[in-house]
KOLZAVEX-165190 format. One line per field, with one value per residue (C-alpha): residue number from 1; residue in three letters; chain; x, y, z. Coordinates in pm, whole numbers, plus 50000, padded with zeros to 5 digits. Layout:
! residues N
n <- c(NUM; ...) .
res <- c(ALA; ...) .
chain <- c(A; ...) .
u <- c(X; ...) .
v <- c(Y; ...) .
w <- c(Z; ...) .
This chain:
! residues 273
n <- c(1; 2; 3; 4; 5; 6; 7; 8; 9; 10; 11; 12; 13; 14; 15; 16; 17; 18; 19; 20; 21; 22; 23; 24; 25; 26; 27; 28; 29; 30; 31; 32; 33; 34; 35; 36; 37; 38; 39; 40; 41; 42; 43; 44; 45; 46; 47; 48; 49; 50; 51; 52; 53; 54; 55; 56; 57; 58; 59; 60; 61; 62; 63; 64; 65; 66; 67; 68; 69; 70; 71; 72; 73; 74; 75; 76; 77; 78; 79; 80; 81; 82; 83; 84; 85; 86; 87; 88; 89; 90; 91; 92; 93; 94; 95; 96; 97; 98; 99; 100; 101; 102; 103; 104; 105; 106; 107; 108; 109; 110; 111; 112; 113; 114; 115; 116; 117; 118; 119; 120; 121; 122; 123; 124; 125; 126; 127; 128; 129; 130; 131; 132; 133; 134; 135; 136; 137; 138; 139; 140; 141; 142; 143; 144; 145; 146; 147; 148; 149; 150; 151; 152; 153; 154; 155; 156; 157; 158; 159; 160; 161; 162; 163; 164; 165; 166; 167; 168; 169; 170; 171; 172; 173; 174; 175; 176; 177; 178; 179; 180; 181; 182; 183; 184; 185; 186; 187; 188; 189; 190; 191; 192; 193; 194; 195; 196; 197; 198; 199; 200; 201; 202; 203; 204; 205; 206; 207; 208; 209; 210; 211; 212; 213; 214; 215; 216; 217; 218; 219; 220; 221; 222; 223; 224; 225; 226; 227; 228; 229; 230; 231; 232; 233; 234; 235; 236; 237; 238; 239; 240; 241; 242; 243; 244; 245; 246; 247; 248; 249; 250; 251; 252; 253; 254; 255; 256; 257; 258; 259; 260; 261; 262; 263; 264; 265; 266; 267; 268; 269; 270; 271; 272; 273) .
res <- c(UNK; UNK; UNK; UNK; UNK; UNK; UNK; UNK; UNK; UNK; UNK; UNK; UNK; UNK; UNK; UNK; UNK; UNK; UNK; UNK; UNK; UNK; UNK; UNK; UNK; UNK; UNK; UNK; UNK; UNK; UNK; UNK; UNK; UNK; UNK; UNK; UNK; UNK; UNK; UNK; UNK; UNK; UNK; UNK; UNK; UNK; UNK; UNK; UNK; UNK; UNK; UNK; UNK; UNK; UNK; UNK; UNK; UNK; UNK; UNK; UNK; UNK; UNK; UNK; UNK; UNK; UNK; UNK; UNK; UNK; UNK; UNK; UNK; UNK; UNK; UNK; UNK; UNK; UNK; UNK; UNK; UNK; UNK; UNK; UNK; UNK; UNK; UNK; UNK; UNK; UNK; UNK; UNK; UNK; UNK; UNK; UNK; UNK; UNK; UNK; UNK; UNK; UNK; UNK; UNK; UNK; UNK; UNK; UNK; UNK; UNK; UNK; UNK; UNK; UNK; UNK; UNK; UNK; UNK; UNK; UNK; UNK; UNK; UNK; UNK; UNK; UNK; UNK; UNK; UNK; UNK; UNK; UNK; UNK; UNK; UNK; UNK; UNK; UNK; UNK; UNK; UNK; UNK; UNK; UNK; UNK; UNK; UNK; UNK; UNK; UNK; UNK; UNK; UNK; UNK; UNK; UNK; UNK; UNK; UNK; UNK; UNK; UNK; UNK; UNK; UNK; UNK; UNK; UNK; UNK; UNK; UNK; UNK; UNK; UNK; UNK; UNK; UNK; UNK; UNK; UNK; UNK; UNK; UNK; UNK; UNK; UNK; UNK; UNK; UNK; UNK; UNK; UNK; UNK; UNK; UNK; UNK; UNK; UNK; UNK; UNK; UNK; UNK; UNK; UNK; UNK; UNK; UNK; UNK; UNK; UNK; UNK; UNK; UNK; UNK; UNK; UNK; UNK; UNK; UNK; UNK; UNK; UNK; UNK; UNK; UNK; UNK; UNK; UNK; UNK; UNK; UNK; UNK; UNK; UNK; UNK; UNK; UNK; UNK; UNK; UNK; UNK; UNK; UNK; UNK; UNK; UNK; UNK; UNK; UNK; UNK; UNK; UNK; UNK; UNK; UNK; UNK; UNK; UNK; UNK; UNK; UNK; UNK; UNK; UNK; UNK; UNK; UNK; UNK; UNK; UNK; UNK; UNK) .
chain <- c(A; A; A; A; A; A; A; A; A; A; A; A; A; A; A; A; A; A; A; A; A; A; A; A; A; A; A; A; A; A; A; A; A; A; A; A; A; A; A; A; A; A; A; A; A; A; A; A; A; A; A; A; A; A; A; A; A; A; A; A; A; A; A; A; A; A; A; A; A; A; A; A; A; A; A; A; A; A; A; A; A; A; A; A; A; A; A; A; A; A; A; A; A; A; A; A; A; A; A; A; A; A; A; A; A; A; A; A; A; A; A; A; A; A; A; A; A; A; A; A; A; A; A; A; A; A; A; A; A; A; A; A; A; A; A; A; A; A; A; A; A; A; A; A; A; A; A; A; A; A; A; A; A; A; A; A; A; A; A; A; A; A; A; A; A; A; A; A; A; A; A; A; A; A; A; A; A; A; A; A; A; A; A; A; A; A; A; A; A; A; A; A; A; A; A; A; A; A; A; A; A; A; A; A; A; A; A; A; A; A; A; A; A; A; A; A; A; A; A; A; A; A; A; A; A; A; A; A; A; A; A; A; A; A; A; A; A; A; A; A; A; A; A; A; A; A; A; A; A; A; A; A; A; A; A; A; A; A; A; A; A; A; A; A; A; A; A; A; A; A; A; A; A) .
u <- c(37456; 37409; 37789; 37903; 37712; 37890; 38262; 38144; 38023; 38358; 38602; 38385; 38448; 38803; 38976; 38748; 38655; 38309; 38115; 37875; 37546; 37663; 37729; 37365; 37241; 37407; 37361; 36937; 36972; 37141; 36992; 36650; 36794; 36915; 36560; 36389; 36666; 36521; 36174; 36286; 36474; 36809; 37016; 37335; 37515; 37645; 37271; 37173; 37069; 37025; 36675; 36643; 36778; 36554; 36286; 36407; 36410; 36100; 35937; 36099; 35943; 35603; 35614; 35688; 36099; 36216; 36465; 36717; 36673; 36623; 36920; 37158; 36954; 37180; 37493; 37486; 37404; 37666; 37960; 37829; 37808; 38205; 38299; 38222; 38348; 38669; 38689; 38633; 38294; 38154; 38245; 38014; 37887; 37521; 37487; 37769; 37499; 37221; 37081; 37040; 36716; 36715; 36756; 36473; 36578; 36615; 36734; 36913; 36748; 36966; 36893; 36977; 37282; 37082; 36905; 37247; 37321; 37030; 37078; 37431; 37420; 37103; 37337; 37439; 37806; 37773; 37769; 37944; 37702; 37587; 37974; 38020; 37666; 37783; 38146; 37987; 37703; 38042; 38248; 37956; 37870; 38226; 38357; 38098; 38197; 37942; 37855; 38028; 38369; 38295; 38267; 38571; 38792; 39136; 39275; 39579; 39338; 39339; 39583; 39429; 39759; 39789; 39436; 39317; 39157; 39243; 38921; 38883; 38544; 38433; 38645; 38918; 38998; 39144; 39140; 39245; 38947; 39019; 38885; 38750; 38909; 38581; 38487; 38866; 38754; 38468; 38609; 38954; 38700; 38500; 38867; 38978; 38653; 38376; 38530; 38547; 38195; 37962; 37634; 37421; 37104; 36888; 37050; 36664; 36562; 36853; 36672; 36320; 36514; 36604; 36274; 36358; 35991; 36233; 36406; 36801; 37016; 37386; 37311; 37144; 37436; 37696; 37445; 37430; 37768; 37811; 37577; 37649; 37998; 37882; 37693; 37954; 38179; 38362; 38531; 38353; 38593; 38740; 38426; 38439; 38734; 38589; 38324; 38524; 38345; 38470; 38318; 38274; 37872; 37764; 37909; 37710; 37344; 37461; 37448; 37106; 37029; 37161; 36963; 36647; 36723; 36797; 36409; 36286; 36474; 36293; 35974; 35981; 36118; 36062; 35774; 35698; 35744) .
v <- c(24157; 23780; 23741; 24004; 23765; 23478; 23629; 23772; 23417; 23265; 23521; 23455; 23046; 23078; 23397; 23366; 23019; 23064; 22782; 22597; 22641; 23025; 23019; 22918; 23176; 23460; 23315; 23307; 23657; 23839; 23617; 23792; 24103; 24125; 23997; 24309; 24562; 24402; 24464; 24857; 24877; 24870; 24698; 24827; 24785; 25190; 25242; 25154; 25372; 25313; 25376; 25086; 24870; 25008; 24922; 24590; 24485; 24664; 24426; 24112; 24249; 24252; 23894; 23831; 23750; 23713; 23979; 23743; 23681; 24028; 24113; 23859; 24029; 24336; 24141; 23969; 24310; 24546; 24297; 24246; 24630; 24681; 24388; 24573; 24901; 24727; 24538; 24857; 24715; 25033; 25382; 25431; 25215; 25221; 25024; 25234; 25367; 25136; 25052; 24706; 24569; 24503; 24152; 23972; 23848; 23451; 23326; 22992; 22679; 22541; 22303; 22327; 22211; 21951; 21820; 21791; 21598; 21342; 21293; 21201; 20973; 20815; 20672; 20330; 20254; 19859; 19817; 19950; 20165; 20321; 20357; 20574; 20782; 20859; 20929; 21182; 21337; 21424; 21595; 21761; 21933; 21913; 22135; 22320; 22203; 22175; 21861; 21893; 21946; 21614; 21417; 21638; 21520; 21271; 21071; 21299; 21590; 21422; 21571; 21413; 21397; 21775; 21805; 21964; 21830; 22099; 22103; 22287; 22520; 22728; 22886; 22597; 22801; 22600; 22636; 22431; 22340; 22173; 21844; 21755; 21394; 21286; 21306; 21200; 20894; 20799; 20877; 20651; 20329; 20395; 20418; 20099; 19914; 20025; 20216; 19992; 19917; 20083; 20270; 20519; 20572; 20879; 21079; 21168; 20849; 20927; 21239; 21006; 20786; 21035; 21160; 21521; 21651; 21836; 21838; 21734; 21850; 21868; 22239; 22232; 22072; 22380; 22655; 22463; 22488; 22798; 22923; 22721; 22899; 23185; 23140; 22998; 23302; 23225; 23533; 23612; 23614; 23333; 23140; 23273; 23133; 22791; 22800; 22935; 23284; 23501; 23796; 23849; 23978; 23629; 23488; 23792; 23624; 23393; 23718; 23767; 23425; 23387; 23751; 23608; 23293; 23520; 23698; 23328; 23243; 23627; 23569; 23153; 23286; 23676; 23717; 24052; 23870) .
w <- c(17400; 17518; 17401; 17695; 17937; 17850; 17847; 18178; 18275; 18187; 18340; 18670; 18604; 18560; 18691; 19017; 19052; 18991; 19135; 18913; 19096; 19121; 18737; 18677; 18916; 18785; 18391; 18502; 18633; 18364; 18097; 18258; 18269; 17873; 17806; 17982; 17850; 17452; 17571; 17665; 17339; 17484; 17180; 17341; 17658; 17635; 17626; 17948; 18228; 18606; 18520; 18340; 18638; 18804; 18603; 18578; 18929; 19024; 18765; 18981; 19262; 19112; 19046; 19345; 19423; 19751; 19892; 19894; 19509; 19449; 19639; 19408; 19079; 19249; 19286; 18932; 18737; 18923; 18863; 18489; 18438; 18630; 18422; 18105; 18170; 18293; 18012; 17739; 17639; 17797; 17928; 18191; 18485; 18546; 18828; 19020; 19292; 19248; 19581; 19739; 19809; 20201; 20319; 20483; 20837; 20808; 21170; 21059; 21233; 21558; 21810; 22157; 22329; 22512; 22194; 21980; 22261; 22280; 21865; 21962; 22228; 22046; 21783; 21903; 21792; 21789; 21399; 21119; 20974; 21326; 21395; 21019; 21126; 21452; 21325; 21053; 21315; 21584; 21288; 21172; 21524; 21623; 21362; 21164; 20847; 20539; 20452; 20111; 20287; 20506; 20155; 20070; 20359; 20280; 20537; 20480; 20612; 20956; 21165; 21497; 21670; 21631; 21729; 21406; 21063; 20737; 20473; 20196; 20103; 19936; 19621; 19683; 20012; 20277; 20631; 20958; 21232; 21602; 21628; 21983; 22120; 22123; 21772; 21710; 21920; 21684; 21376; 21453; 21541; 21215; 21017; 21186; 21228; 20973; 20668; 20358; 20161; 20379; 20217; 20315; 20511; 20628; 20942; 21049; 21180; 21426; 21539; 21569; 21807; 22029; 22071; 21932; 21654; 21410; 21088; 21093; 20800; 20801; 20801; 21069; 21275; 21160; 21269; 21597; 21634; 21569; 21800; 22111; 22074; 22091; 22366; 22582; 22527; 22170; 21948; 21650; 21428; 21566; 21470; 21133; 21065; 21149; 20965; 20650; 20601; 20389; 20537; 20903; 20807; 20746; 21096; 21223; 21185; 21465; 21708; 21609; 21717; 22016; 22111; 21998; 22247; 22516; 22466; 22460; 22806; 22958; 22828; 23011; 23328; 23439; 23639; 23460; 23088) .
């Protein structure tokens, strides 16, 4: 049986570009999985039922997995099961109507439009190393991009006079952001001034210096951006094709977050709050 799990492991690596981090998450989860099927006395894949999915996952929620783990226990067990039915290893499909486990509601951490502001202007730009932080910081909040894609970036990716960079994400898709003059601005003096042999140093003493009590990730700078776009009138989908979704559900959370802001804003200011 573990044999099925690793052909299913390596068509996911190579016919659908599999990340590695994902190939270790799905690997844990059905590696799991085969271990409780041996413990029902499942020796066979043809010999599984939906009850003993069910079984399976009811178990991870006894020891206590969070929905969201739960939820990819789901993901990595249906495609495994489709997988071998498509692939003749069985005739029948187990996990065809297995139910998903509901997904907690994480709101993704922003800051305000005021305090992305005081990190920025908090970054002085009169060495080279401030320069490359406050280069970073402006393409971070001035396109969304993951940190990863940042690192990614060529000088041949800069297409500042057409007033657009093109990254690639996630599954080697690429995709072409606007780049604000101003972050153009910052990035052309760190290209011209500060760009060979710098190191690196911690973006959250930025975030001390401007006086703002929270934690700054790169993250934290594309959820930021996301949101203030969304609340000063941007399309939905046009913001997920910034950010490089593949599925218009995941730009979705950023609704929810700009609704709980609005309760925040009532709840300060009505006199009836």
């Amino acid at each position: 049986m573990r044999s099925h799990i690793e052909s299913f492991l390596q068509y996911m690596t190579v016919e659908k570009r599999m990340s590695a981090n994902t190939r270790q998450a799905y690997a844990s989860d059905l590696t799991q999985y085969a271990s409780t099927l041996n413990q029902l006395g499942v020796k066979d894949w043809n010999d599984v039922t939906r009850s003993h999915i069910v079984k399976h996952i009811e178990e991870l929620s006894q020891a206590g997995r969070a929905s969201s783990s739960l939820r990819r226990a789901v993901s990595s067990i249906r495609m495994f099961h489709h997988h071998l039915k498509m692939t003749g290893v069985t005739t029948t499909d187990p996990s065809l109507y297995l139910e998903t486990p509901k997904a907690e509601k994480q709101l993704p951490d922003t800051w305000s439009q005021a305090e992305v502001e005081r990190l920025l202007d908090s970054v002085p730009t009169s060495d080279p190393l401030s320069l490359r932080d406050r280069a970073m910081l402006e393409l971070l909040y001035g396109t969304g991009m993951r940190v990863s894609e940042l690192l990614g970036l060529d000088l041949d990716d800069l297409q500042f006079e057409l007033g657009y960079l093109q990254c690639e994400g996630k599954g080697e898709r690429a995709r072409i952001i606007p780049v604000s003059s101003v972050a153009q601005g910052f990035v052309e003096r760190y290209i011209q001034q500060a760009r060979n042999g710098l190191g690196g140093r911690e973006t959250e003493a930025h975030a001390k210096l401007a006086g703002i009590d929270k934690e700054i990730t790169p993250h934290v700078l594309r959820h930021s951006f996301a949101t203030h776009l969304l609340e000063n009138g941007a399309d939905l989908r046009a913001i997920q094709q910034m950010l490089g979704h593949a599925d218009l559900a995941t730009t979705q959370v950023y609704t929810h977050v700009n609704k709980s802001r609005l309760h925040d804003v009532y709840r300060k200011h009505h006199p009836r709050a």
